[in-house]
Each structure stands twice: as C-alpha cells, then as structure tokens.
VEXTIKOL-860787 format. One record per residue (C-alpha): residue in one letter; x, y, z; residue number from 1. Coordinates in steps of 0.05 Angstrom, whole numbers, plus 5000, padded with zeros to 4 digits. Example, Ala and Ser with C-alpha at 12.3 -4.5 7.8 and 13.67 -1.06 7.14 Angstrom:
# VEXTIKOL-860787
<"A"; <5246; 4910; 5156>; 1>,
<"S"; <5273; 4979; 5143>; 2>,
//
This chain:
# VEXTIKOL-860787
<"X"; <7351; 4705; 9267>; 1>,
<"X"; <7419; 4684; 9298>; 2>,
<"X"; <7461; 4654; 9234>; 3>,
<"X"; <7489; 4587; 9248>; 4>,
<"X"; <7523; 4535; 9215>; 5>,
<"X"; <7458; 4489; 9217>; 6>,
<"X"; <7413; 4549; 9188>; 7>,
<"X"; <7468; 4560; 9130>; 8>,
<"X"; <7468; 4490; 9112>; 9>,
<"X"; <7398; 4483; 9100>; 10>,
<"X"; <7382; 4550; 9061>; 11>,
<"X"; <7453; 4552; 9020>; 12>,
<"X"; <7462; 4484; 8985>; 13>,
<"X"; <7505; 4439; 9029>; 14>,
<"X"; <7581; 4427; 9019>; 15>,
<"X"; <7598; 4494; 8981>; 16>,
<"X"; <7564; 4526; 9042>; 17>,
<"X"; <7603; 4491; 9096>; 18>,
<"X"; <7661; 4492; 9055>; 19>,
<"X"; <7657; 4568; 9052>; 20>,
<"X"; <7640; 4571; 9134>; 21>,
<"X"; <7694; 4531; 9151>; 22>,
<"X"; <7748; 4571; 9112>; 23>,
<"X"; <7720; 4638; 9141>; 24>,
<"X"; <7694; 4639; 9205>; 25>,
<"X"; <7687; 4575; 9234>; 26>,
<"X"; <7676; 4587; 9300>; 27>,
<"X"; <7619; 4644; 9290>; 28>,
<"X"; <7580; 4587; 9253>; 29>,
<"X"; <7592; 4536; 9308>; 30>,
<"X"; <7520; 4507; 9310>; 31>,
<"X"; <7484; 4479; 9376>; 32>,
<"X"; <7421; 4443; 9400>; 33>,
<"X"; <7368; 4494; 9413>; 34>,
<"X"; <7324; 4450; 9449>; 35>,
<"X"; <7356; 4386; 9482>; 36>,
<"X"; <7306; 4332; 9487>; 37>,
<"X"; <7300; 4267; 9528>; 38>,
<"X"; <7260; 4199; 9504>; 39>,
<"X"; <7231; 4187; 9575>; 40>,
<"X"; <7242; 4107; 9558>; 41>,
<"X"; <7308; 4127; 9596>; 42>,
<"X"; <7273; 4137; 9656>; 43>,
<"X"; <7210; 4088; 9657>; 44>,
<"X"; <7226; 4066; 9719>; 45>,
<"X"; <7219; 4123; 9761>; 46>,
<"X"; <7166; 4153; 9710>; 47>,
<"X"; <7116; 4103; 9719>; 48>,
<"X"; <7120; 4106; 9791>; 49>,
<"X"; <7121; 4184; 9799>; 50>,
<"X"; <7111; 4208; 9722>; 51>,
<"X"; <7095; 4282; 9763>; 52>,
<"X"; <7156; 4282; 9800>; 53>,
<"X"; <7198; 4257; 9746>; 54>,
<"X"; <7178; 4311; 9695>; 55>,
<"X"; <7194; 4358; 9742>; 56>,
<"X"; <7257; 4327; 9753>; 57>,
<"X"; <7274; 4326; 9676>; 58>,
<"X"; <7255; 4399; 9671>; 59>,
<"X"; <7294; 4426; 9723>; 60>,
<"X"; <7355; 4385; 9688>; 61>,
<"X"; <7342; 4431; 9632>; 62>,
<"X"; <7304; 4396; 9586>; 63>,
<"X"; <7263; 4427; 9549>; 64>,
<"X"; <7234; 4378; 9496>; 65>,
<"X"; <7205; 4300; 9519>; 66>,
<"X"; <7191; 4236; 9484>; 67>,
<"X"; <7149; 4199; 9511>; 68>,
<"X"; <7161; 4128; 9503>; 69>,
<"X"; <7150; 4063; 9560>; 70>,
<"X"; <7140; 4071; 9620>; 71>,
<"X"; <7060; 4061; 9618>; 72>,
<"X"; <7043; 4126; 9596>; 73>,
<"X"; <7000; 4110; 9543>; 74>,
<"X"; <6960; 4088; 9603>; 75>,
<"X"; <6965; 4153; 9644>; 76>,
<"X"; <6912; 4212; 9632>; 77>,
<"X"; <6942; 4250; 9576>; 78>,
<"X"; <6910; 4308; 9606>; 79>,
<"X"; <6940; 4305; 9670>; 80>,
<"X"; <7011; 4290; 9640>; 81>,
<"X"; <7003; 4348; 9591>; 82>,
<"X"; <6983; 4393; 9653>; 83>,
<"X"; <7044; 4379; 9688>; 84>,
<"X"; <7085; 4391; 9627>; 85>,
<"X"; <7060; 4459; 9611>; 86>,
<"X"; <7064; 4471; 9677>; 87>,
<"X"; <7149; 4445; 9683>; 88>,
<"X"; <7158; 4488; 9614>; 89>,
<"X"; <7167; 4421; 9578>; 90>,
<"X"; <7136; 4404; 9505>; 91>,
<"X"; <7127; 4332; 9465>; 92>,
<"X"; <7152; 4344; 9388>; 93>,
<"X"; <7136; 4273; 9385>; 94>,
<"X"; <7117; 4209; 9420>; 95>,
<"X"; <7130; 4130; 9410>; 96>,
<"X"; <7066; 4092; 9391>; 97>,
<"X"; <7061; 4009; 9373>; 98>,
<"X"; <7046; 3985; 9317>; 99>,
<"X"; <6993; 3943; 9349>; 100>,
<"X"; <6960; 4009; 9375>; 101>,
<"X"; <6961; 4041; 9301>; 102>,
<"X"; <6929; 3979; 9281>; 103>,
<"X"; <6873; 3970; 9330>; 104>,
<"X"; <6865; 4037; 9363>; 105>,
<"X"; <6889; 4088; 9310>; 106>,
<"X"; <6839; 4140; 9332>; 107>,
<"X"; <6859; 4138; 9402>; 108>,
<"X"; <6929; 4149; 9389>; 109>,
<"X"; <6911; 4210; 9350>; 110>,
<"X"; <6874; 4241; 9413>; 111>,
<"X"; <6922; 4218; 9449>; 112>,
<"X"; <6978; 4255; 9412>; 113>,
<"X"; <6939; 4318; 9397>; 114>,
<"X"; <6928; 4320; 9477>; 115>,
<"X"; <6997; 4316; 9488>; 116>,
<"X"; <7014; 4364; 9437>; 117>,
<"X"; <7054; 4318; 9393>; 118>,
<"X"; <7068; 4337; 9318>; 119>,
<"X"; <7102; 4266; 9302>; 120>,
<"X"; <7081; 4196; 9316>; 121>,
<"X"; <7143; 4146; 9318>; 122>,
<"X"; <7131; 4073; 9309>; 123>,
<"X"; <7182; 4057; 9360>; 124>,
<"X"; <7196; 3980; 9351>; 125>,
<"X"; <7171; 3910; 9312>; 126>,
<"X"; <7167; 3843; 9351>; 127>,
<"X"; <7204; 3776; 9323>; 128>,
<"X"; <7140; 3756; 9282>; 129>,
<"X"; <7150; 3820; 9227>; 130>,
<"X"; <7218; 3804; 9226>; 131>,
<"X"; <7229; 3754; 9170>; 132>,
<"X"; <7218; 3773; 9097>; 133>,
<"X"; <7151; 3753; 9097>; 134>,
<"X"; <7136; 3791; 9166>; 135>,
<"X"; <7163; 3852; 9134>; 136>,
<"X"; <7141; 3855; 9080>; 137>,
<"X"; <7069; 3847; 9098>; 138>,
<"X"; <7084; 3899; 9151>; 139>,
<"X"; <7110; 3957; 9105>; 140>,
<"X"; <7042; 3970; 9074>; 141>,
<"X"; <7016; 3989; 9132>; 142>,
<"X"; <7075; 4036; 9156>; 143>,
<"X"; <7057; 4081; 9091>; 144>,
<"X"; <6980; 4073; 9112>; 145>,
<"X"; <6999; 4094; 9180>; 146>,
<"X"; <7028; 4155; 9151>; 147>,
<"X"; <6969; 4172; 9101>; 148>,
<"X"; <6921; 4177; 9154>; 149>,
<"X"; <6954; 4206; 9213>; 150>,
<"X"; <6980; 4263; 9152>; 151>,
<"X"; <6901; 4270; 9140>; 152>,
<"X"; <6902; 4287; 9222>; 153>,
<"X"; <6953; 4340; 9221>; 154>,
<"X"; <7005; 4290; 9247>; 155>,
<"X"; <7072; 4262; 9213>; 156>,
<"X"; <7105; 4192; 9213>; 157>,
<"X"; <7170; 4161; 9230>; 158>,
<"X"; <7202; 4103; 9238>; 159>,
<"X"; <7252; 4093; 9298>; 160>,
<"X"; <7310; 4034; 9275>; 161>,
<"X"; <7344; 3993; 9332>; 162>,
<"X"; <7392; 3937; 9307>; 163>,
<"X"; <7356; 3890; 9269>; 164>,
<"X"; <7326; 3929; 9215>; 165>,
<"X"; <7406; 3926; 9189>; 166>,
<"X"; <7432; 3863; 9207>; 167>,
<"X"; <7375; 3826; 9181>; 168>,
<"X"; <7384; 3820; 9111>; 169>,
<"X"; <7338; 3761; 9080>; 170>,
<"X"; <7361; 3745; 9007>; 171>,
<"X"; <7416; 3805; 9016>; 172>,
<"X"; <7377; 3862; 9022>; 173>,
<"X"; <7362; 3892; 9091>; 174>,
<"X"; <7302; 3897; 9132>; 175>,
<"X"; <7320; 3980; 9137>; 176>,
<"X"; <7331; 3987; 9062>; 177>,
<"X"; <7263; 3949; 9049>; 178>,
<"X"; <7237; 3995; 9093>; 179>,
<"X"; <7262; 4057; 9056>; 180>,
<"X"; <7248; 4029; 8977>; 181>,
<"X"; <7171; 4013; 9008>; 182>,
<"X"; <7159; 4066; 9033>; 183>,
<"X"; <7134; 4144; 9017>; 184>,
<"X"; <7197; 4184; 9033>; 185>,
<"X"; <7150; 4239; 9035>; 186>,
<"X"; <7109; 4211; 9091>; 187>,
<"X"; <7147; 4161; 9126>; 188>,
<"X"; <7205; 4197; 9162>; 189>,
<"X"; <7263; 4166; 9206>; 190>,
<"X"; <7286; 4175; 9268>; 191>,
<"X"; <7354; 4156; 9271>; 192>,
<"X"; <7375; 4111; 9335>; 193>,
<"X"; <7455; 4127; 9329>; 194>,
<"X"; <7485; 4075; 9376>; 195>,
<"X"; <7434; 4019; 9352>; 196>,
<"X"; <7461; 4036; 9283>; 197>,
<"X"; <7530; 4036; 9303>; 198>,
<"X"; <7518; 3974; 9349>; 199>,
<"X"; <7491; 3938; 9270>; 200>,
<"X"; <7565; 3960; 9241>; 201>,
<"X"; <7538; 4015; 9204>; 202>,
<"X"; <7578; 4080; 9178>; 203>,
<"X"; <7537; 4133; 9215>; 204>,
<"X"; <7560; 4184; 9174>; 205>,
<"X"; <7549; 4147; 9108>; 206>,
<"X"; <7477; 4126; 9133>; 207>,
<"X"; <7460; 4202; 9152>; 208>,
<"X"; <7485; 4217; 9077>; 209>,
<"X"; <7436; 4166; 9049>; 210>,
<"X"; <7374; 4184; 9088>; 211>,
<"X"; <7378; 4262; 9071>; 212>,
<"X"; <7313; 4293; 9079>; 213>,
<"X"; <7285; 4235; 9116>; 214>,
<"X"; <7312; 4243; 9177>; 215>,
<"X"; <7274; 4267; 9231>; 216>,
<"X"; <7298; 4272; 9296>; 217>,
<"X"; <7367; 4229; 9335>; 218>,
<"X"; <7362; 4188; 9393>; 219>,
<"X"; <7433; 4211; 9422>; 220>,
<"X"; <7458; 4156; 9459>; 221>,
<"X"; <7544; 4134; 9470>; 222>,
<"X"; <7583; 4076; 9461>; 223>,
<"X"; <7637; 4057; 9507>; 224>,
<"X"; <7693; 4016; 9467>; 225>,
<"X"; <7668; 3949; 9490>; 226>,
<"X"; <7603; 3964; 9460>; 227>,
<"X"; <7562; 3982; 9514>; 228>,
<"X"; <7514; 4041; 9525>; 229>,
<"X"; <7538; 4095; 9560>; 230>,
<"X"; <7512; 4168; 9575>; 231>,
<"X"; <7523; 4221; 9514>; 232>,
<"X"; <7601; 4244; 9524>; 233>,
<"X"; <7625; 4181; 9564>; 234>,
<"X"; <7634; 4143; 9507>; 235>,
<"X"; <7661; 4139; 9445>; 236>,
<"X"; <7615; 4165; 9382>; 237>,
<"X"; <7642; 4237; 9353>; 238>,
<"X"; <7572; 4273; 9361>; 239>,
<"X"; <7592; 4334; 9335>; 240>,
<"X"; <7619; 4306; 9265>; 241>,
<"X"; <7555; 4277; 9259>; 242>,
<"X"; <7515; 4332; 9274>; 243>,
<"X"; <7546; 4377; 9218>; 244>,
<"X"; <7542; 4333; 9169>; 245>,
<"X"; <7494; 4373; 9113>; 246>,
<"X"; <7440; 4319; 9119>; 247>,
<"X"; <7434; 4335; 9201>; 248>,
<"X"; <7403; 4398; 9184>; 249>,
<"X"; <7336; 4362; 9171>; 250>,
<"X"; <7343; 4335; 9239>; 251>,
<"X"; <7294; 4374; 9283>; 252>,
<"X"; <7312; 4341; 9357>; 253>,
<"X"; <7359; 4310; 9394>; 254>,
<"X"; <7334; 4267; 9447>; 255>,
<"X"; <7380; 4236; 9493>; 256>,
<"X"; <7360; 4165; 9503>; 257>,
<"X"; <7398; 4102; 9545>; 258>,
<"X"; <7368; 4039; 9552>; 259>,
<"X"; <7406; 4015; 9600>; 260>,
<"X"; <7413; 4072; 9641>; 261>,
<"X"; <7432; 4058; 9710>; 262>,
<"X"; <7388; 4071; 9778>; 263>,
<"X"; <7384; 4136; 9801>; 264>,
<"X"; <7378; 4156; 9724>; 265>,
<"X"; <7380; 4236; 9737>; 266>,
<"X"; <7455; 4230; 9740>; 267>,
<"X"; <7460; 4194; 9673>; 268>,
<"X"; <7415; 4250; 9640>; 269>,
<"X"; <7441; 4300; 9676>; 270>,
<"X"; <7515; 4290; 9650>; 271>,
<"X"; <7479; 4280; 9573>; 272>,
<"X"; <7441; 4338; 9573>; 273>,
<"X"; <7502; 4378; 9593>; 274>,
<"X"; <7540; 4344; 9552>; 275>,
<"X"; <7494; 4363; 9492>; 276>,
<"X"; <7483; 4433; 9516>; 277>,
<"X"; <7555; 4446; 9507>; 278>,
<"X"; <7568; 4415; 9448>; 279>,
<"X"; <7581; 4457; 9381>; 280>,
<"X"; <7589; 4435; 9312>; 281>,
//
C-alpha cells in the first residue's frame, strides 16, 4: 500500500504525525484524491434529458465515482442507469434521497440504492416548514430513525448541510448544531457542503475540526470573491489546506458539485475534475 499523508494521518494519531511528515519528507507524503467524484445535481439538465449520454460524458472526463442527486433519476430504471454505469467504469458510493421519500417510501429507496450500488444514503435538503425550532426539532427524530433502519439494511446515513442549517439559529443555538447534539454520531454521518458552509460565514477549517469522525464525504465546490459559485480552482477556497487537515482523513469522497453551473456543464466539470486530480496536500 502506497504511504500517503492521508493514510499516515488516520493510522498514526493526527498532529504528531503530520508534524513529523511535514518536517521530513513533505513532498513524498503529498496526499491526493484517489477517486474524484461528481454529484450529478451539477448536470441535471443534460442528465435528465440524455442520463446515457451524460454518464458517458462524465466518465470519459475521468470520473470515476457519481452522486446521484436531481435530475429525475429517482424516476429512471435503476437498472438501466446502473447498466450504463458499469458499463462507463463509473460507481455510486452514495446517492441523495428526500426526506419525504424516507418517510413514505423507505423500502423503495433501499432497492433503489442497493440497485445502484450505493453504500450511503444522504438526506440531501429540508424545505421551509422543518426549518423553525419546532420544524426541526420534530424532524431530528426521524434523521436518527432513518439511520437505524437503513444501518439494519447494510446502508449508512448522512446529512448534506447547505446554508441554513448555520445561519438559522432559534434561541442562539443553530439548526446544524441541533442537528449534531440530536443525533447518533455513530449513525448519522455528514457530508460537508464547503462553499454553502463558507457562504453561512463559517471557519471551514474550525468546522472540519469539530465534526471529526463524522464526516463523510465533501461536496467540492469554489467561491469567487464576490461570493458566487464557481468551478473547483477558479475561485477562491484553499482546497488543499482543507483537505489535510487530520479530521479530512475520515472523508471518503470528493464530489465536485456547482449549482449554478453554466450551460454546456462538461467544461465546468471538466476544469474541476482536473483541477482536483492535480491537487496534492
């Protein structure tokens, strides 16, 4: 097995480690991305009008790992999606799934994960009404229920953050820090949206500190200086002091991800992926 920084880190004990690799031999312990991934939200444009065709597209990018996310492919054949993926060399870690779908059609979204190959099912998003304290708080039950019983299928749980979750703070206290005080660390697991936590004024690097063994995967997306999204390396967010940060070696994918990614797409993922297939830390 090929010695990296990111293996070191989470086999030695954290800041001794790096300390030691960074004094020594820095560069022969530069980490990188083994597998970058995409969330195909980025492209639901072109995926729900050609999800073949765009698959193919993604996988002769480079990618290697998807997300699937929008686009309508909960409504597609997950047997004729995972076809075309085996057959582009592409794999699904993980998919998004609402939370109105875990509620009312939790056994569908199992076979619909397990079809796809999906290890992880990430509750991608809540709508205005869980929002206030009350919302919320009625809500969080049910994330560490969701988690229970997909664990019981063979499948783990995470929670993907946009904004909100950090600016919304009724009676002081955060919607996101609710989240993480209700809720199993051991079962409910985050994936970390960087630029929505950025966009909510929050120290990345602090934040990656505090969630630790939590973490689950990044959604990699830039920020130019006016605040705008922007494909990974056009903008302004220091990826690579992120990524070595000792709590980034629980992170097990990197999926590149822009909402507002502009029409024809495959440029905008095209300059991310290579922009996170060159990157070392």
């Amino acid at each position: 097995m090929m010695i990296t920084r990111r293996t070191l880190l989470a086999g030695a004990g954290g800041v001794t480690a790096l300390a030691l690799m960074d004094r020594l031999i820095p560069q022969a312990f530069a980490a990188q991305i083994p597998a970058v991934g995409i969330q195909l939200y980025t492209v639901r444009d072109i995926f729900q009008k050609d999800p073949v065709g765009t698959l193919e597209a993604i996988a002769k990018i480079g990618y290697r790992e998807i997300e699937f996310g929008g686009g309508g492919y909960d409504s597609m054949d997950p047997a004729m999606l995972r076809a075309t993926m085996d057959k582009a060399g592409l794999r699904c870690p993980s998919l998004h799934i609402g939370y109105d779908a875990l509620l009312g059609q939790f056994d569908k979204s199992v076979a619909m994960a397990r079809t796809l190959g999906a290890k992880t099912v990430v509750l991608p998003y809540m709508t205005d009404e869980h929002r206030t304290e009350a919302g919320w708080n009625a809500a969080l039950p049910n994330f560490n229920k969701f988690a229970t019983e997909l664990k019981k299928a063979g499948v783990d749980f995470a929670y993907h953050n946009h904004d909100f979750e950090f600016t919304n703070k009724p009676g002081g206290v955060s919607l996101y820090d609710r989240l993480l005080k209700a809720t199993d660390p051991a079962l409910v697991k985050t994936e970390l949206d960087l630029y929505w936590a950025k966009h909510a004024g929050e120290d990345l690097g602090a934040l990656i500190d505090r969630l630790g063994n939590r973490l689950y995967s990044y959604h990699v997306k830039d920020m130019r200086a006016d605040g705008s999204m922007a494909a990974v390396g056009t903008g302004t967010i220091d990826f690579a002091a992120l990524f070595k940060r000792q709590a980034s070696a629980h992170v097990r994918h990197f999926y590149v991800e822009n909402d507002q990614a502009p029409a024809p797409y495959l440029p905008d993922i095209t300059t991310s992926f290579k922009t996170l297939q060159a990157l070392r830390f």
